[in-house]
gemmi code that builds the backbone of each chain (N, CA, C; Angstrom):
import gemmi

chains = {
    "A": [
        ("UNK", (0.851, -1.195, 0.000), (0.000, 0.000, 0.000), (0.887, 1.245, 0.000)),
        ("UNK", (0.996, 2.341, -0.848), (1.384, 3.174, -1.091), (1.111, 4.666, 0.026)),
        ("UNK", (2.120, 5.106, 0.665), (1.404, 5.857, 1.757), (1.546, 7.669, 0.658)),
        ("UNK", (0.613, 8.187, 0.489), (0.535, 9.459, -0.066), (1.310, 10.722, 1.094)),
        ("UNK", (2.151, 11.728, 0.614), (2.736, 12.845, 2.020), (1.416, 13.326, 1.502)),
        ("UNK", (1.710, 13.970, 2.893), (0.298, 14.709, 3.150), (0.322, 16.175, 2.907)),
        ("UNK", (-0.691, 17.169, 1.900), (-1.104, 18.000, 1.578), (-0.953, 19.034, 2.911)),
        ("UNK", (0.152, 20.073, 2.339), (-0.061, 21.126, 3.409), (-1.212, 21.872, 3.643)),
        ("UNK", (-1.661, 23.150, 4.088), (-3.256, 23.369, 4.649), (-2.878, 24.411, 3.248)),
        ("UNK", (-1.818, 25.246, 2.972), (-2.074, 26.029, 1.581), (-2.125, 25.270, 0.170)),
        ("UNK", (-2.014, 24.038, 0.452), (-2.509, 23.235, -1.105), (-3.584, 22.934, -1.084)),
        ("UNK", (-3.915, 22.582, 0.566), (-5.479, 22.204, 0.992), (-6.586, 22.948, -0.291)),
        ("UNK", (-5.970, 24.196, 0.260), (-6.803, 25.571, 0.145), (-7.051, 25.829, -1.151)),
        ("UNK", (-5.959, 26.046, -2.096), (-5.915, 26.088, -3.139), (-6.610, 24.708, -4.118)),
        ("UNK", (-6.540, 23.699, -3.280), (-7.677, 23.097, -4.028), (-8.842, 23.005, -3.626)),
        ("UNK", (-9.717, 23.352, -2.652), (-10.788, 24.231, -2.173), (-11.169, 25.190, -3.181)),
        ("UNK", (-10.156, 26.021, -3.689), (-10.692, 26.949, -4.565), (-10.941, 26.523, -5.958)),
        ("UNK", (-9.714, 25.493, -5.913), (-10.192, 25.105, -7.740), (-11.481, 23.981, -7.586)),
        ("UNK", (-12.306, 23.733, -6.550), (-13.002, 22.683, -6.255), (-14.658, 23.869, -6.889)),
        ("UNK", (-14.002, 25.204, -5.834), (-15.503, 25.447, -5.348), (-15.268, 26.821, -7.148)),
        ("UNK", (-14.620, 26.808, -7.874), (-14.557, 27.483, -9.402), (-14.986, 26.219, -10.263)),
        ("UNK", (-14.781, 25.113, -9.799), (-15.466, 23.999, -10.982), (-16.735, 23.969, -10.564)),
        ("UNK", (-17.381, 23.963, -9.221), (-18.552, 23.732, -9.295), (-19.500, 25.041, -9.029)),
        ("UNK", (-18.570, 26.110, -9.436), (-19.459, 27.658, -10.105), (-19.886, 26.810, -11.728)),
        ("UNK", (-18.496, 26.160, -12.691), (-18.700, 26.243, -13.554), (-20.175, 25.227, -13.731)),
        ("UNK", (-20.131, 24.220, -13.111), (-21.049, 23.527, -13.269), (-22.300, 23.613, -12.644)),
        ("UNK", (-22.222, 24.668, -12.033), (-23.750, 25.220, -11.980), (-24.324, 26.087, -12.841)),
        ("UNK", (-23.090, 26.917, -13.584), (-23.526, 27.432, -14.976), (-24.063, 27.090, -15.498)),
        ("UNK", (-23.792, 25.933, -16.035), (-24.221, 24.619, -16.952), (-25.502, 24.471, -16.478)),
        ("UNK", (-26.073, 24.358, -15.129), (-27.355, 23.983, -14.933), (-28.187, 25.494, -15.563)),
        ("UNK", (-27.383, 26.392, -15.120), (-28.423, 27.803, -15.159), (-28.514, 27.495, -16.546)),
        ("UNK", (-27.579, 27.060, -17.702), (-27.589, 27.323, -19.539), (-28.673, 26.562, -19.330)),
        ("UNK", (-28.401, 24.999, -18.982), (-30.135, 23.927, -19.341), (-31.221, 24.731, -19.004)),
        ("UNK", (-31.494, 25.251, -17.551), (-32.596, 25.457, -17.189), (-33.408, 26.828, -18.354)),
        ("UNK", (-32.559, 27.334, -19.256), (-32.945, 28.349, -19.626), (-33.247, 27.961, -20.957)),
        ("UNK", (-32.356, 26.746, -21.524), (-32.488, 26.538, -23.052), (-33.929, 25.404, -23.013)),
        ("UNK", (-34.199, 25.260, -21.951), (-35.733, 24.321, -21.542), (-36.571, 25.297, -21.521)),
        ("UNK", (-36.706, 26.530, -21.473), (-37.500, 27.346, -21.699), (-37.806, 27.869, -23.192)),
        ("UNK", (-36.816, 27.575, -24.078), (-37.028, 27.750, -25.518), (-37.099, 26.287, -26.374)),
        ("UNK", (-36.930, 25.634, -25.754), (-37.043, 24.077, -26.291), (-38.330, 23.844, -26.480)),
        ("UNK", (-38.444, 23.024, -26.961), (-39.797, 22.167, -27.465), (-40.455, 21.379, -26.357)),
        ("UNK", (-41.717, 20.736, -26.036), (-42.023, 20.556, -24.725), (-41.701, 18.885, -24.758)),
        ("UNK", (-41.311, 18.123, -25.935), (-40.352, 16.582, -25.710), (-38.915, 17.216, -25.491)),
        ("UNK", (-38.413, 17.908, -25.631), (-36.744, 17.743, -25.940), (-36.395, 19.024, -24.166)),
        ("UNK", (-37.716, 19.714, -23.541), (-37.075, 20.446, -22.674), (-37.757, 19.294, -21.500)),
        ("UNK", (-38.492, 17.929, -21.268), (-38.589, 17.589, -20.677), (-37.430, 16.564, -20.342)),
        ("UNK", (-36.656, 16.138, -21.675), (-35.490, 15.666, -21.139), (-34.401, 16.545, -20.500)),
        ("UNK", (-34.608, 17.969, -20.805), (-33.664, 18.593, -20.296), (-33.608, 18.947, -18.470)),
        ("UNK", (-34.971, 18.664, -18.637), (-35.729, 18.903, -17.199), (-34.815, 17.783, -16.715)),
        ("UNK", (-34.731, 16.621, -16.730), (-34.532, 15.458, -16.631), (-32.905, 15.145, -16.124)),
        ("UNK", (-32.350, 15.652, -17.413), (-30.810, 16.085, -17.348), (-30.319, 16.750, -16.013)),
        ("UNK", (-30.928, 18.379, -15.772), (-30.869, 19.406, -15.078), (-30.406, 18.965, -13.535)),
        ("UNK", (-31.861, 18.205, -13.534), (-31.628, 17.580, -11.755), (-30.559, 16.654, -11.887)),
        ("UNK", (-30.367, 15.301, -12.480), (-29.283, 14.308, -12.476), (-28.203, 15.551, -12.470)),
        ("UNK", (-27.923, 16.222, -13.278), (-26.645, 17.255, -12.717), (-26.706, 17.959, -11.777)),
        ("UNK", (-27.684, 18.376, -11.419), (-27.843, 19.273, -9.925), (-26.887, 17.923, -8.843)),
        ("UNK", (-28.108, 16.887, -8.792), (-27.691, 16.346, -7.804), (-26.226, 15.314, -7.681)),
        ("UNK", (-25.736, 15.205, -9.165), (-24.223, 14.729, -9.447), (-23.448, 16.016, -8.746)),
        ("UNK", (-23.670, 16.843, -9.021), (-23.123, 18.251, -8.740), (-22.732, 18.110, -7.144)),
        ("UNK", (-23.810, 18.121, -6.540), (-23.878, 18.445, -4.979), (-22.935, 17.462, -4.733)),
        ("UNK", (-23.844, 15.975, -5.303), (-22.867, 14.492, -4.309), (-21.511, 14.898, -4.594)),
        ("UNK", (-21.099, 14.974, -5.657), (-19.522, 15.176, -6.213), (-18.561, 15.842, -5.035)),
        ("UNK", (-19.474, 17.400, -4.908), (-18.685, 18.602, -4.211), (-18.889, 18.152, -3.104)),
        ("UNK", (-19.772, 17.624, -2.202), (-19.565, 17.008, -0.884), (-19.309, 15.740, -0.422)),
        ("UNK", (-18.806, 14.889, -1.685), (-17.737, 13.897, -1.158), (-16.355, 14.266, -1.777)),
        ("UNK", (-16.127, 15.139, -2.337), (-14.707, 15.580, -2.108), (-14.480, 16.277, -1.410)),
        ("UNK", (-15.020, 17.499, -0.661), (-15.058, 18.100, 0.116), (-14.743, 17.542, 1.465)),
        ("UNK", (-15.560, 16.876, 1.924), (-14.705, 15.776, 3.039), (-14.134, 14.826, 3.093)),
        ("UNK", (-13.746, 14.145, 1.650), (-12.688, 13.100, 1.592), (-11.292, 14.417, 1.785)),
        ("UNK", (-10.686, 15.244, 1.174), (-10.092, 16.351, 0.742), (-9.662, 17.148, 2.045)),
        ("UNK", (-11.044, 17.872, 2.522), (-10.538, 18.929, 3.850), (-10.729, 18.651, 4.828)),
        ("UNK", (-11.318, 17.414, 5.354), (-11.749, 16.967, 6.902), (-10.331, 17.168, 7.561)),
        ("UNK", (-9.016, 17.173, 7.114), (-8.021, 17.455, 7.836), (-8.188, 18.620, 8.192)),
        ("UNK", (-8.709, 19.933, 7.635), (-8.418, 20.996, 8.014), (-9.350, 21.732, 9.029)),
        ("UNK", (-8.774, 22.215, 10.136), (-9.859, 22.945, 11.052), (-10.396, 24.589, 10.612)),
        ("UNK", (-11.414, 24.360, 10.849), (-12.100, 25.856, 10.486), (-11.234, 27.035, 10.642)),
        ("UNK", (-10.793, 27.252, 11.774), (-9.830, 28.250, 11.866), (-8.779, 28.480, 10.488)),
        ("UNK", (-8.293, 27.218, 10.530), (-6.866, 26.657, 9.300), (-7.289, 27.276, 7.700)),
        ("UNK", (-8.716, 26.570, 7.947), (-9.643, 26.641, 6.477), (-9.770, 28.501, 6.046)),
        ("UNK", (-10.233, 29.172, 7.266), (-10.547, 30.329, 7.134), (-9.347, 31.295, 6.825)),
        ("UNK", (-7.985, 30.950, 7.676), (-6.871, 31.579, 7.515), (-6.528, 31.612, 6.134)),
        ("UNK", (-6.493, 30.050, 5.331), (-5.668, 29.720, 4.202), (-6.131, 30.184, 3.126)),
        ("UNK", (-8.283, 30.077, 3.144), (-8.343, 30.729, 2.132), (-8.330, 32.097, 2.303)),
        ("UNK", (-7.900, 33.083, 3.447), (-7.689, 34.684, 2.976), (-6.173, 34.720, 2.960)),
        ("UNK", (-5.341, 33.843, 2.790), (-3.677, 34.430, 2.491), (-4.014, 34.649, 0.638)),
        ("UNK", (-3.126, 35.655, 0.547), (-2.299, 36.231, -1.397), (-2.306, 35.131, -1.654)),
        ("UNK", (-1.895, 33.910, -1.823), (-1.148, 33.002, -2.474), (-1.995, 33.462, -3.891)),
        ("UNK", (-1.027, 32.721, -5.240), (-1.694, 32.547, -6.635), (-3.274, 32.299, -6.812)),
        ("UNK", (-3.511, 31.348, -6.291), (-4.670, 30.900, -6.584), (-6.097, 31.976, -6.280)),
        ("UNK", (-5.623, 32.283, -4.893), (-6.377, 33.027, -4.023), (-6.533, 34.726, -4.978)),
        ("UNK", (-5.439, 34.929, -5.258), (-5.857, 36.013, -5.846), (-6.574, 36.243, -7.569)),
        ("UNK", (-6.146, 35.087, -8.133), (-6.382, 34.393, -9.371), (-8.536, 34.697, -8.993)),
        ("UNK", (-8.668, 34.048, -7.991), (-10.148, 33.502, -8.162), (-10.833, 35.388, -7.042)),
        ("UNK", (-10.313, 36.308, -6.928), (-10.794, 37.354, -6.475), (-10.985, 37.816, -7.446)),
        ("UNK", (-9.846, 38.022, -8.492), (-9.543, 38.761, -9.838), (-10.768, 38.370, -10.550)),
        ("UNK", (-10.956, 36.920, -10.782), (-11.579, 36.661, -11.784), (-13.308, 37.036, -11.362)),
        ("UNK", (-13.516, 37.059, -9.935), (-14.717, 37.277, -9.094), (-15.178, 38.841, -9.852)),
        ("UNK", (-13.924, 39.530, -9.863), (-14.316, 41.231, -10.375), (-14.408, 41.284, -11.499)),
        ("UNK", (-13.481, 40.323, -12.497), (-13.657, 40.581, -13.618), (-15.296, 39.956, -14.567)),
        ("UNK", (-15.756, 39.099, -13.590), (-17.115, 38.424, -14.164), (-17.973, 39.582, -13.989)),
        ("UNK", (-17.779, 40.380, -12.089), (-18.896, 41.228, -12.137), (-18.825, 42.482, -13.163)),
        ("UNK", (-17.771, 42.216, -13.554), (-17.739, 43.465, -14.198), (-18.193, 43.324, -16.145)),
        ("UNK", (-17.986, 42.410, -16.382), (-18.103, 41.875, -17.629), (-19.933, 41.962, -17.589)),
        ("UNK", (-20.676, 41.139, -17.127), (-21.480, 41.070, -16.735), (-22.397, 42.679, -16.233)),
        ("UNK", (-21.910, 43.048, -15.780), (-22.658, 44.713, -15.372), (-22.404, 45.301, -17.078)),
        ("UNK", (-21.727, 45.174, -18.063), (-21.401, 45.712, -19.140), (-22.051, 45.261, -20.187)),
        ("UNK", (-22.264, 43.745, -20.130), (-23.559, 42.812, -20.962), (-24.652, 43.511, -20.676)),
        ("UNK", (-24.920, 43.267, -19.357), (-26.736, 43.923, -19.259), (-26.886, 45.582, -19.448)),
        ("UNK", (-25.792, 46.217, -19.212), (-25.964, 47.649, -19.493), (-25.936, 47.772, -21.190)),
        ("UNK", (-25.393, 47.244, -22.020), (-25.451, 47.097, -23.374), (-26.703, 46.759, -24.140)),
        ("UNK", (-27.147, 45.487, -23.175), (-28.467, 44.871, -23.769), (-29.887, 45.649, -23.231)),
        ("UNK", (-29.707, 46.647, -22.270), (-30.553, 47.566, -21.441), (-30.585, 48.747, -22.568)),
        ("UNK", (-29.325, 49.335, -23.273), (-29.062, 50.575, -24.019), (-29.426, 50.130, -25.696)),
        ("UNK", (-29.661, 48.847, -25.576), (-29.923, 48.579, -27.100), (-31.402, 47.342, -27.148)),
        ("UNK", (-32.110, 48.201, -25.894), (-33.013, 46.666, -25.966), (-33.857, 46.903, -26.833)),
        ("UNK", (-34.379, 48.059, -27.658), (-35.040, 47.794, -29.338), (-34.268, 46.968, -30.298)),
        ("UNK", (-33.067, 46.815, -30.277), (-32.355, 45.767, -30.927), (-32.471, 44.427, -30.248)),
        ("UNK", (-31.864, 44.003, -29.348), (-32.003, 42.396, -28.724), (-33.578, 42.028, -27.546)),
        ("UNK", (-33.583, 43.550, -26.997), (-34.438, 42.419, -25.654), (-35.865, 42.679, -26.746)),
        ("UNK", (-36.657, 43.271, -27.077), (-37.768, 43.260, -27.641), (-38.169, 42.169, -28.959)),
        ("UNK", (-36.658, 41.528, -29.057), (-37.234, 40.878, -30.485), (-37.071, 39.091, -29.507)),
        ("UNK", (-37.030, 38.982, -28.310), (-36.617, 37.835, -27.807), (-38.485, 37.460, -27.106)),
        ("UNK", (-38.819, 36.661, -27.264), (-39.972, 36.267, -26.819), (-40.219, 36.596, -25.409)),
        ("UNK", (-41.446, 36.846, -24.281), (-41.852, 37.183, -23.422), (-41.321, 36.562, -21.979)),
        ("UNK", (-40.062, 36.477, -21.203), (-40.062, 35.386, -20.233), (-39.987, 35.869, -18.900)),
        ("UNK", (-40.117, 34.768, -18.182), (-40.699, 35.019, -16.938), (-39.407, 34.936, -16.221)),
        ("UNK", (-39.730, 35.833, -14.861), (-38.831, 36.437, -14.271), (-37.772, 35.677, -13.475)),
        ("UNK", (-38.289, 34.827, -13.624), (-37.056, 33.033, -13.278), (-36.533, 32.747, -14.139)),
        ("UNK", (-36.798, 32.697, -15.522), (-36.268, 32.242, -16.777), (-34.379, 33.564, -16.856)),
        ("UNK", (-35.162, 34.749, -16.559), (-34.436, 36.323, -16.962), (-32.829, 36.153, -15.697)),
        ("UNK", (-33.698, 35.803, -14.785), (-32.572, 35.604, -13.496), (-31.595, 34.467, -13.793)),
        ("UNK", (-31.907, 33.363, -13.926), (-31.392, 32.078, -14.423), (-30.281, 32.309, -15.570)),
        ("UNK", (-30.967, 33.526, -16.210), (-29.776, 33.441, -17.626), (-28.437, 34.525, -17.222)),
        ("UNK", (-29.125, 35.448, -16.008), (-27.625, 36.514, -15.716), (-26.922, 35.478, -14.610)),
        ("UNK", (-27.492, 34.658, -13.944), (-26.725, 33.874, -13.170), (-25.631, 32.921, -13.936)),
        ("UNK", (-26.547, 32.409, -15.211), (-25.467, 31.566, -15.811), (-24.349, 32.578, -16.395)),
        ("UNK", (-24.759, 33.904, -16.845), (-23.457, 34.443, -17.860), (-22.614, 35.022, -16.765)),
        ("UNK", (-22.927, 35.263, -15.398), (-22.255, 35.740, -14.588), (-21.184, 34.273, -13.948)),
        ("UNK", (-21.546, 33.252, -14.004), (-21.109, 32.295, -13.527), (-19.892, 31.318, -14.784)),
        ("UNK", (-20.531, 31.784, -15.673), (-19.850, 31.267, -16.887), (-18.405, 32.324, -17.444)),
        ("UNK", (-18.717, 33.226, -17.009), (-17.442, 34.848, -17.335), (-16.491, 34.388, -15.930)),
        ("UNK", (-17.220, 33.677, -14.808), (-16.564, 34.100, -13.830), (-15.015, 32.243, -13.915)),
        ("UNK", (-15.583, 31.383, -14.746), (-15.395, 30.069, -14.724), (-14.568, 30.777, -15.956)),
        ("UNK", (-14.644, 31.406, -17.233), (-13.840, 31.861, -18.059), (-12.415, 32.296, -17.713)),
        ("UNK", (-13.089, 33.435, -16.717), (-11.913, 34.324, -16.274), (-10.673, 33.363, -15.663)),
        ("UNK", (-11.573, 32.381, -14.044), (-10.141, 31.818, -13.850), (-9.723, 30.966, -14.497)),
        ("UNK", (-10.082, 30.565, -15.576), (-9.507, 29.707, -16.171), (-7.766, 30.265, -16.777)),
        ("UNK", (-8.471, 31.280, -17.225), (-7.563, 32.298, -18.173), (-6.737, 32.818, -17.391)),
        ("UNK", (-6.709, 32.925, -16.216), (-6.155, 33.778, -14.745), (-5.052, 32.532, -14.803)),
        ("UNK", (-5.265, 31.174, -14.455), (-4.782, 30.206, -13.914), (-3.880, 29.397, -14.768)),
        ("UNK", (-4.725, 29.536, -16.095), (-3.851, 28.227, -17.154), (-2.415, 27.743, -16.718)),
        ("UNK", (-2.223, 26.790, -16.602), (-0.951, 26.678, -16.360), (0.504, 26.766, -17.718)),
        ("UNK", (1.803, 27.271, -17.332), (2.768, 27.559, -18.477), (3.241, 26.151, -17.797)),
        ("UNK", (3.254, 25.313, -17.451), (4.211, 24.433, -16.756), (5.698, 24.839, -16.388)),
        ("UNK", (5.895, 25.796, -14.904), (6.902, 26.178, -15.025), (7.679, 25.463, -13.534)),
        ("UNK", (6.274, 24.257, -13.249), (6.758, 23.738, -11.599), (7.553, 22.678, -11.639)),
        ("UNK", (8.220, 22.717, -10.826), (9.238, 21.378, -10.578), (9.156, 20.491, -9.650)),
    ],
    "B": [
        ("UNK", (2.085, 38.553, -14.591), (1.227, 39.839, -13.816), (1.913, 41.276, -13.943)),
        ("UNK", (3.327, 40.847, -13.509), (4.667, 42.344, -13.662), (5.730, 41.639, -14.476)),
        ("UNK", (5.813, 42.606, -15.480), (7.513, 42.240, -15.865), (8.865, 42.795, -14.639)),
        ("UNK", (7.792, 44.075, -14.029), (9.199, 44.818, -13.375), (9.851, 43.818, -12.208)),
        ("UNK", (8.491, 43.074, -11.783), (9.805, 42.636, -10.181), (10.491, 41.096, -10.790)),
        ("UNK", (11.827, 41.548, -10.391), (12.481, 40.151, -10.823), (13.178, 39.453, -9.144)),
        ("UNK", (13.389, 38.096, -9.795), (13.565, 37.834, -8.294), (14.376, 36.754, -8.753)),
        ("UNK", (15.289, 36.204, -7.386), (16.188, 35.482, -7.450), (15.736, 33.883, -6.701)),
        ("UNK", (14.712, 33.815, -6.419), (14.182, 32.678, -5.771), (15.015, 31.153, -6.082)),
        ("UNK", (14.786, 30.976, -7.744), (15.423, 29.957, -8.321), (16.890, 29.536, -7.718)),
        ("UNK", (17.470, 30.737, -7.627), (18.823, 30.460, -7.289), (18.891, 30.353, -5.783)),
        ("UNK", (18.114, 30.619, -5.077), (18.215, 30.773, -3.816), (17.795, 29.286, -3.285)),
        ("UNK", (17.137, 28.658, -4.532), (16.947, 27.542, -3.891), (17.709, 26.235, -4.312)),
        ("UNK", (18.550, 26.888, -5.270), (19.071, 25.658, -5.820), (20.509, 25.682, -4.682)),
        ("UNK", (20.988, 27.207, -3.970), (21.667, 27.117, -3.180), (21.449, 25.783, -2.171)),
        ("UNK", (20.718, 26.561, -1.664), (19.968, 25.817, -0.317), (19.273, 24.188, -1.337)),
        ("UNK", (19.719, 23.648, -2.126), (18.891, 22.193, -2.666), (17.796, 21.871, -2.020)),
        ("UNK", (16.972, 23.231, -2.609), (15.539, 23.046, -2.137), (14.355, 22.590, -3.259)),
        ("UNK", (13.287, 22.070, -3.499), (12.289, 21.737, -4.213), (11.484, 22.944, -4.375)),
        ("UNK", (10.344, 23.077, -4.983), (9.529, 24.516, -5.443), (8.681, 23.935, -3.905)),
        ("UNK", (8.058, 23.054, -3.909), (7.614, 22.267, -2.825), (8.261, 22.156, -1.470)),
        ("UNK", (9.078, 22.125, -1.287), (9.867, 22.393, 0.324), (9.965, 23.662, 0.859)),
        ("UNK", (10.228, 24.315, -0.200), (9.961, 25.902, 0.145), (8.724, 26.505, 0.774)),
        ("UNK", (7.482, 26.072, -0.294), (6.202, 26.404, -0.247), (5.595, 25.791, 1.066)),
        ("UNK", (6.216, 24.774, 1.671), (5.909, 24.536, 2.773), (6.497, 24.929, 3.973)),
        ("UNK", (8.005, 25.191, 3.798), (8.502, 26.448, 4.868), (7.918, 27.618, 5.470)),
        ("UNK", (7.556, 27.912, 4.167), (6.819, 29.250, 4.431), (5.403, 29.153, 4.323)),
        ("UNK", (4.781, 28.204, 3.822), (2.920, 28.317, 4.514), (2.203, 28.752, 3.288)),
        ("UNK", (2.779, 28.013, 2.213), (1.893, 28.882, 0.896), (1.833, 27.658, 0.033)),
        ("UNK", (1.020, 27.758, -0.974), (0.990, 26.318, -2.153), (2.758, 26.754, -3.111)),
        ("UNK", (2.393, 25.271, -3.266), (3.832, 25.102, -4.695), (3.284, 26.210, -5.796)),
        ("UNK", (1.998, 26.074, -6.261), (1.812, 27.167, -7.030), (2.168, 28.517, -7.165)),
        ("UNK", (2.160, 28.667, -5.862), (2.362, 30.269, -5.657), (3.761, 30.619, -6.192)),
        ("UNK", (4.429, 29.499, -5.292), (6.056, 29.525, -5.673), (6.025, 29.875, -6.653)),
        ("UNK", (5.788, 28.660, -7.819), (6.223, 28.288, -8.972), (5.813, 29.949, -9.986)),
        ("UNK", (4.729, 30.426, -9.843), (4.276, 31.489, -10.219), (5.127, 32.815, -10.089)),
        ("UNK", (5.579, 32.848, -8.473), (6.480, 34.319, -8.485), (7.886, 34.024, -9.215)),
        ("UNK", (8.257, 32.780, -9.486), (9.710, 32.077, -10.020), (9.811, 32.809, -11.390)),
        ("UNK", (8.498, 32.616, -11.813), (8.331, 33.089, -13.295), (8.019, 34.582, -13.278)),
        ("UNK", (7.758, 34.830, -12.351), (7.518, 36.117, -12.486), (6.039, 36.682, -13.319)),
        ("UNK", (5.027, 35.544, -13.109), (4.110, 35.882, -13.423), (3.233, 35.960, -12.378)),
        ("UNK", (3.362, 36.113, -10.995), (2.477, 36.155, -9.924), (3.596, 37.322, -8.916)),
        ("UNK", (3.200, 38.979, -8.856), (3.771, 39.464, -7.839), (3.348, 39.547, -6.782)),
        ("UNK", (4.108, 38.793, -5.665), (4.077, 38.435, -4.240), (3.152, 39.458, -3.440)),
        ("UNK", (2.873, 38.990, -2.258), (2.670, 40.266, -1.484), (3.487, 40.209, -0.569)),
        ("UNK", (3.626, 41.877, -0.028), (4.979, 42.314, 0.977), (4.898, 40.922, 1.927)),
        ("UNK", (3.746, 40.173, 2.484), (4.422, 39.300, 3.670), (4.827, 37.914, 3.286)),
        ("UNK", (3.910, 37.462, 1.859), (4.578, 36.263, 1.296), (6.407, 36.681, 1.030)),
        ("UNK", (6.600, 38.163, 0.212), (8.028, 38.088, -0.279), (8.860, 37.960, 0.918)),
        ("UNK", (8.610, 38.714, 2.265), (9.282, 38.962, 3.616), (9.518, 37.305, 4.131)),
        ("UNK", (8.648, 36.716, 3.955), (8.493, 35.086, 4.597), (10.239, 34.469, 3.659)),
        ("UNK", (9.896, 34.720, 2.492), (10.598, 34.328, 1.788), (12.596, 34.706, 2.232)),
        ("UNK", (12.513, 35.954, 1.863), (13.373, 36.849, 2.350), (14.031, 36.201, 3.685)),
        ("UNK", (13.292, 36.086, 5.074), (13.839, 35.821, 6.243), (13.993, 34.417, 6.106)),
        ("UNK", (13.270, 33.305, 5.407), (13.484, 31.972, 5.496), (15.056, 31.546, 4.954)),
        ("UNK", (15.826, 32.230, 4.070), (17.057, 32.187, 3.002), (17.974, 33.229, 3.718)),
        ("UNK", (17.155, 33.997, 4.961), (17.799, 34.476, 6.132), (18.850, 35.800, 5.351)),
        ("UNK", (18.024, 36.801, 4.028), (18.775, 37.564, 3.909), (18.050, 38.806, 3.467)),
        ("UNK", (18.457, 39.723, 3.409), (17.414, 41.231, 3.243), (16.623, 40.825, 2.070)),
        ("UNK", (15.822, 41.740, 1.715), (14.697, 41.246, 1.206), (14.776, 41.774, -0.900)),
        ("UNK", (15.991, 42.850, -0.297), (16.682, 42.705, -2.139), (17.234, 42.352, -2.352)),
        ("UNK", (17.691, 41.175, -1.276), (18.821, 40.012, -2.352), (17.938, 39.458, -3.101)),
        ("UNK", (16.805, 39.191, -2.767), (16.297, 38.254, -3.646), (14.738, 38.637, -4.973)),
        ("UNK", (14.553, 39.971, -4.176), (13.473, 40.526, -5.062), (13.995, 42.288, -5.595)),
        ("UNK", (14.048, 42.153, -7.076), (14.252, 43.232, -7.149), (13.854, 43.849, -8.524)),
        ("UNK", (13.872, 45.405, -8.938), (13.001, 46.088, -10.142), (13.844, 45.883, -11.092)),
        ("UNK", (13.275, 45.275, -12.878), (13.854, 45.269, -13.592), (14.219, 46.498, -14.186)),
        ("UNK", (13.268, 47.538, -14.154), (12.935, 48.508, -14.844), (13.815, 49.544, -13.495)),
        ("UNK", (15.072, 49.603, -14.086), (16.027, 50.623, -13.227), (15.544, 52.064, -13.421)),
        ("UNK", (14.477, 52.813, -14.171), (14.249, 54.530, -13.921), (12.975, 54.106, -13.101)),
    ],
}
model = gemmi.Model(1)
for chain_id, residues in chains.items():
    chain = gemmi.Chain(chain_id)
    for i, (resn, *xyz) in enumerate(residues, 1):
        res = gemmi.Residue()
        res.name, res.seqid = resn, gemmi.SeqId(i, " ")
        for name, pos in zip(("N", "CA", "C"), xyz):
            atom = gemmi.Atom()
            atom.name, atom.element = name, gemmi.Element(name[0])
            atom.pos, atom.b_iso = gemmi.Position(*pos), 0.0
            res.add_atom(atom)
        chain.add_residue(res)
    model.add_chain(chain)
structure = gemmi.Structure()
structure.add_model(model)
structure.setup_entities()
């Protein structure tokens, strides 16, 4: 049996963050279904219906059995310290936090200043459908950004 | 992130035959971070560079310093 060294509390952390940026991204993904089921056809958005939850709830199980296979070493205190230190990551996923809100405040102010062009020619939707879709583009800019923040150059040894 | 701050980390650790990883755990931060200010694509903050600085036990421009001399 192979004994693994054990993860210091700032790698902990840093994968905490790339844990809880994958499952922004993949709640995106739910906000895109839940919205493209609103323009779908009523066979093809009931599978989507269908889809939606099996990913919701893959989603959750996923993030909370890695979550405590992963950080049960770390005590709250540890947890709270590590994720507010600078390190890369940490600032990588603040950056990218501003750069979504900000991308996002610039989409809807665009589509607000030109809505005789886009919002009036888009069919009538309801105010869950409207929320659902700035959550996904806000969540999807924000899964963009760190990506782009983070990519790796492979420069570790 | 900066072209200006350059830093001597690499060498400081190949002194000391250290890993990007032994370091990062000296001082309380991920390998990433390391590996990032090495390249000079992640600039530190004053207490990560200071950690650094006192761990190699020497002022803090031996090892970090401006490329851009004006």
């Amino acid at each position: 049996m192979s004994t693994q060294p054990t993860a210091s509390a700032a790698e902990l952390a840093d994968r905490t963050l790339q844990l809880v940026a994958a499952a922004m991204f993949a709640l995106a993904l739910v906000f895109c279904l839940s919205v493209a089921e609103f323009f779908a056809s009523e066979s093809l958005a009931a599978v989507i219906d269908v889809a939606v939850k099996i990913l919701a709830v893959a989603i959750l199980g996923l993030m909370a059995l890695l979550y405590f296979w992963k950080f049960r070493s770390m005590t709250p205190g540890q947890r709270r310290r590590e994720l507010a230190e600078d390190g890369f990551l940490q600032i990588a996923f603040r950056k990218a936090m501003a750069t979504s809100w900000m991308l996002s405040f610039l989409v809807l102010a665009l589509l607000q200043a030109l809505d005789n062009l886009v919002l009036e020619r888009l069919p009538a939707m309801p105010l869950e459908i409207v929320i659902q879709g700035v959550l996904a583009l806000m969540l999807l800019l924000f899964s963009v950004a760190f990506v782009s923040f983070t990519r790796s150059d492979s420069h570790d040894e | 992130m900066s072209d200006n701050l350059g830093n001597r980390i690499r060498v400081f650790r190949a002194e000391h035959r250290l890993s990007q990883a032994e370091l990062a755990d000296a001082i309380g931060v991920s390998r990433k971070t390391i590996s990032t200010i090495e390249v000079g694509r992640f600039v530190p903050s004053t207490i990560i560079a200071l950690k650094i600085a006192r761990y190699f036990d020497v002022p803090f421009e031996e090892i970090f310093f401006l490329n851009d001399a004006s």
